[in-house]
C-alpha positions in Angstrom: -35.9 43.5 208.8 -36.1 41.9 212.5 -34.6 43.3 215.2 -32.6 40.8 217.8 -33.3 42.4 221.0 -31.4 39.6 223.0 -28.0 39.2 222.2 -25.8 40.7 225.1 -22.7 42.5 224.2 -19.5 41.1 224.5 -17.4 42.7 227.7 -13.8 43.1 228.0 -12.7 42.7 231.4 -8.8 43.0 231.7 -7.5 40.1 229.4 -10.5 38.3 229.3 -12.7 38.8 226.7 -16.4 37.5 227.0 -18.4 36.4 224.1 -21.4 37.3 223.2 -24.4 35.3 223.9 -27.9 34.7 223.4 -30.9 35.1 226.3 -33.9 34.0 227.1 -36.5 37.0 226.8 -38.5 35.0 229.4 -36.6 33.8 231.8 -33.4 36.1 231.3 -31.0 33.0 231.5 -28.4 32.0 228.9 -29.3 29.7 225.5 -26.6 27.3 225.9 -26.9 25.7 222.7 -28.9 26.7 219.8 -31.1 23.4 219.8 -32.4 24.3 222.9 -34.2 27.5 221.6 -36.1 29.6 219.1 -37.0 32.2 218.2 -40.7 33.9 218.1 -41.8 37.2 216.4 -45.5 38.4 215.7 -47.4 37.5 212.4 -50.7 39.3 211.7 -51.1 38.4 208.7 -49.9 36.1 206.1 -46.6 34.9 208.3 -44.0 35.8 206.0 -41.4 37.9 207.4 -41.4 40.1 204.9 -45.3 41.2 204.9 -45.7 44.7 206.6 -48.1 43.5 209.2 -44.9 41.4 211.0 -43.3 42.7 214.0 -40.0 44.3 213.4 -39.2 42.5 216.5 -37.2 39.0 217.1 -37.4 37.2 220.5 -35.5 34.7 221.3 -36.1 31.9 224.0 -35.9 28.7 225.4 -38.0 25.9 223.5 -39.8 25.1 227.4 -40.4 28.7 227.7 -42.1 29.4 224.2 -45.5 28.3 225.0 -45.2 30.5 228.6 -44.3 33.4 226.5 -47.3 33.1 223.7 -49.3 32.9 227.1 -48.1 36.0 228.5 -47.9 37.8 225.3 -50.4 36.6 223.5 -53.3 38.7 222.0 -56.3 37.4 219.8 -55.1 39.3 216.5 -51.3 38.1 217.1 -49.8 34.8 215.4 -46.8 33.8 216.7 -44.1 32.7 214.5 -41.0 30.9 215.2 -38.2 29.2 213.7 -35.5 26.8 215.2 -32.4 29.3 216.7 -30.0 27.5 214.8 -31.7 29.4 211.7 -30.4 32.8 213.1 -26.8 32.8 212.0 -27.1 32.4 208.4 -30.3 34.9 208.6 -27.7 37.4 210.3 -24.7 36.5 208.0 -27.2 37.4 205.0 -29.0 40.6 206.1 -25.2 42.0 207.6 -23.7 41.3 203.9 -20.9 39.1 205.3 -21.0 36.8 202.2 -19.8 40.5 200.2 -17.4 42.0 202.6 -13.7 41.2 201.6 
């Protein structure tokens, strides 16, 4: 199962409640909207997410940061996946079982 490592935590602060949001893992700023990123996590095998040779880990960042970050990151026996962020909520509604909670 990925791991979202970039999701901050929603803060209380008085009345005010802040919602949760997603960051950029390279440049640490906000994802406004989910067409404007993706998100990226290490294949070294097949691709699938569900092959044992994929990172447990899912990074999320800006679309103009995602070739920077395969640059940085990048080793010869890595392939980096990624998917459209908009893809992440339904992923996280099915593999947090909100479709069978009451």
């Amino acid at each position: 199962m990925l791991k979202v490592r970039s999701i901050a935590s929603p803060l209380i602060h008085g009345s005010v409640v802040y919602e949760p949001f997603v960051v950029c893992d390279l440049c640490g700023h906000p994802i406004d909207l989910a067409a404007e990123g993706v998100m990226m996590w290490i294949s070294w095998n097949t691709g699938s997410v569900h092959d044992e040779t994929t990172s447990q880990e899912l990074f999320t960042l800006h679309k103009d940061c995602k070739d920077a970050w395969r640059s940085q990151k990048g080793h010869r026996n890595y392939l980096w996946m990624w998917e459209e962020l908009k893809l992440l909520p339904p992923y996280l509604k099915h593999n947090l079982g909100i479709d069978k909670q009451a």
